[in-house]
N, C-alpha and C positions, 0 to 999 in steps of 0.2 A: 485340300485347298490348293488350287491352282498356284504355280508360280510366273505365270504372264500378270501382267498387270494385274490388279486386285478389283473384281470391280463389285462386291457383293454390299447392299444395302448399308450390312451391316458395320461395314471399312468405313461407309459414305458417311454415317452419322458419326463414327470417330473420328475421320480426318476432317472435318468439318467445324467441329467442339473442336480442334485442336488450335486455333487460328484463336478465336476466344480467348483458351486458356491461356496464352503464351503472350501478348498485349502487349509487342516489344516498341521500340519506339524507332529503332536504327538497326543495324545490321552488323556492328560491331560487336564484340566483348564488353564494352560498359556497357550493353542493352543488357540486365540480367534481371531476373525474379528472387526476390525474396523465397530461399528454399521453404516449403510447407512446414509447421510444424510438425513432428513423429505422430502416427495414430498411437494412440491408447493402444496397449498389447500386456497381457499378464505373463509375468515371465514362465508360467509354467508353459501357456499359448506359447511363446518364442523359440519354449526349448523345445515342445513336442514337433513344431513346425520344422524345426533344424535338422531332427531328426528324421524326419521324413524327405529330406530336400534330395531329389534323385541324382544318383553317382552311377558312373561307369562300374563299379563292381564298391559291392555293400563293406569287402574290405580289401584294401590292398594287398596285393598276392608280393609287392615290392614295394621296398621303400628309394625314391629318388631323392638321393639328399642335394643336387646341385639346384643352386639359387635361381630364379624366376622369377622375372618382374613385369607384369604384364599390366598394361595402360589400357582402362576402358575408356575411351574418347567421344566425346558424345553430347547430345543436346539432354534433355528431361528424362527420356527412356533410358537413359546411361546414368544416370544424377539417382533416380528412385524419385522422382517428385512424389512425395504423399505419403511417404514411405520411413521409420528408423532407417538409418542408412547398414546395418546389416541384414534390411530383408530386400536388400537392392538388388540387381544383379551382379553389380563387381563384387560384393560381399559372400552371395552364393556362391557365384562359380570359386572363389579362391578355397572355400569350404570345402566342393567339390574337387577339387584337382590335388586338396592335402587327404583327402581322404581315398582318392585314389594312387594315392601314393607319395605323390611331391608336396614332400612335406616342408621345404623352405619355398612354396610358389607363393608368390604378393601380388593380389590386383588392386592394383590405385585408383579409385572409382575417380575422374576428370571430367564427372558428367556437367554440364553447364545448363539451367532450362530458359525456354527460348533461344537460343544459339541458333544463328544461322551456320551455316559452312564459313561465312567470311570471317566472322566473330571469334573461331575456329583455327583460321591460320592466325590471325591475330595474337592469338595466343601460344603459339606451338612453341616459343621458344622458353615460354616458363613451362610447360607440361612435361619436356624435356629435360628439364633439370632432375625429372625421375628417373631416366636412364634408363628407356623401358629394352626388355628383350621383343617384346613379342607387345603388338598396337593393334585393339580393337576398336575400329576407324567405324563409326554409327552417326550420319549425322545426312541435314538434306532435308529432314520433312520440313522445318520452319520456312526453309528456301521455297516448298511447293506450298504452301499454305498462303503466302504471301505472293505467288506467282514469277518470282523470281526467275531468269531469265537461266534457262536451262545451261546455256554456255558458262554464266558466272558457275554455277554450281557444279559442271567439268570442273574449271580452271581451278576451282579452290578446291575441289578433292583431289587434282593431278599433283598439284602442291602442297599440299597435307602429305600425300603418299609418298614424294619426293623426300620430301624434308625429314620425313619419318626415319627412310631405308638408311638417307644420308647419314641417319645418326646412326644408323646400326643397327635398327628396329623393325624386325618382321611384321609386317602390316595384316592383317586380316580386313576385308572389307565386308561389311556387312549393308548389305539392299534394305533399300524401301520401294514401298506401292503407296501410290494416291490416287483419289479417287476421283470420277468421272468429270466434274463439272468443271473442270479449268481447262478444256475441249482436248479432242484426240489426239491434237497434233502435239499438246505440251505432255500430255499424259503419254504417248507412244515416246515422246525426248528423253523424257526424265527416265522413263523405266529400262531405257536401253541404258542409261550411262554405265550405272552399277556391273551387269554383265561385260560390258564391253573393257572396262579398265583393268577389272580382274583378268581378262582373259587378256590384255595390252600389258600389264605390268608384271603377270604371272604367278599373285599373290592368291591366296586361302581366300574363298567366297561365302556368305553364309547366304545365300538370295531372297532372304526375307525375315528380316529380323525378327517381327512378330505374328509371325506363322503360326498357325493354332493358336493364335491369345488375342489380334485383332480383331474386333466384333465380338467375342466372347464374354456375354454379361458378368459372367461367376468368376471370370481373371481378369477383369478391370475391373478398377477402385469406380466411386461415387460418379466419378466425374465422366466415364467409360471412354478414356483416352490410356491413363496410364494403368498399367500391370499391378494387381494385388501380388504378394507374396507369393502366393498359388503361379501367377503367372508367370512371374520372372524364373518361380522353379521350372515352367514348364520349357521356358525360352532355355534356358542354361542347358537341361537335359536334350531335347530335340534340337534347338536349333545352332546353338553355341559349339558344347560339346564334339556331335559329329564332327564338325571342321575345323575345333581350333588344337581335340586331339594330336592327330596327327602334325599338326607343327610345333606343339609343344614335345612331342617324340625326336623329332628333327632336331629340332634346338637342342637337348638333352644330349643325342647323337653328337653334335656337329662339336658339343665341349667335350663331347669324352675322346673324341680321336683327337681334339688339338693336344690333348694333355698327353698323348702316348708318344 
């Protein structure tokens, strides 16, 4: 799957459904959805699924016992709409990263659905009171669904990122792609910003958050916008993982030499 803009049918009918789904009324933080209720799942389905949920190494070769607090920040696809909120993705990946070792790492799922980016900084100063090390910054498609003006949607992810560091908080930025028909020139706007701030502020990039699971009938739920269980595994393993590794190595690093 290509990482320049995304432009394949099947992107089209999901970002498309996604404008539907999310029926916000403002652009703030009061604009919010009612979370879904949890599917029906038998706990033995739960556990065998958990089991199966892909890790960096099947078992830790090390144990890191220093503590890890990592923020997933985010509109519905951070949230788990449709989803128990342990087959979400902040639920996964903290699974994964204790299982590959770091056994006190915590992700705080902060997902919001419907959330614009505005609605976003709006809120950064209660998100904050979790005291994240390490910020999975996901947000933006509600801004292109609604057409929103590509410069607002810079300016509040410059200021998310800002406010983030300020605290103390390694930002990972995670991309999105939208689809064709809101003409080439917003679609060419939008899809440079994400590269561009990353490479501007010199933070961890993931270029497409749902890479392999966008369009994918069998990893989106009913609604074919949001990630089944399946999907979110695949998201954490391929596209998560790769890039938030390595600064979670960093981080680990950067406490064990202050302590010497």
């Amino acid at each position: 799957m290509s990482l320049a803009f995304f432009k394949p049918l099947s992107l089209i009918v999901v970002a498309s459904s996604l404008l539907i789904a999310c029926q916000p009324s403002s652009n703030s933080a009061d604009s919010t959805d009612t979370k879904s209720q949890p599917q029906s799942e038998t706990a033995a389905q739960t556990n065998s699924f958990q089991q199966q949920t892909p890790t960096q190494a099947s078992k830790a070769d090390q144990v890191i016992e220093q503590p890890i607090t990592i923020l997933a920040l985010g509109d519905s696809l951070t949230e788990g709409l449709g989803l128990p909120e342990n087959e979400a993705y902040p639920a996964q990946l903290e699974t994964a990263l204790k299982q590959a070792g770091y056994v006190n790492a915590k992700v705080v799922n902060s997902g919001l659905s419907s959330e614009t980016s505005t609605g976003l900084v709006n809120r950064l100063d209660w998100v904050l009171k979790t005291n994240p090390d390490i910020t999975i910054l996901t947000t933006g498609a509600n801004d292109a669904m609604r057409g929103i003006d590509v410069k607002t949607v810079e300016s509040n992810l410059r200021t998310a990122i800002e406010r983030l560091q300020s605290e103390g908080s390694v930002v990972v930025l995670s991309g999105m792609q939208i689809y064709d028909n809101l003409g080439g020139e917003y679609v060419d706007a939008f899809s440079e910003i994400y590269p561009k701030l990353a490479k501007e502020y010199d933070i961890a990039f993931i270029p497409f958050f749902l890479e392999g699971v966008g369009g994918v009938a069998e990893l989106n739920q009913s609604d074919a916008i949001h990630p089944t269980a399946e999907g979110y595994a695949k998201i954490v393993s391929d596209n998560i993982l790769p890039v938030l590794t390595p600064t979670v190595e960093s981080f680990v690093q950067s406490k064990t030499d202050s302590t010497k």
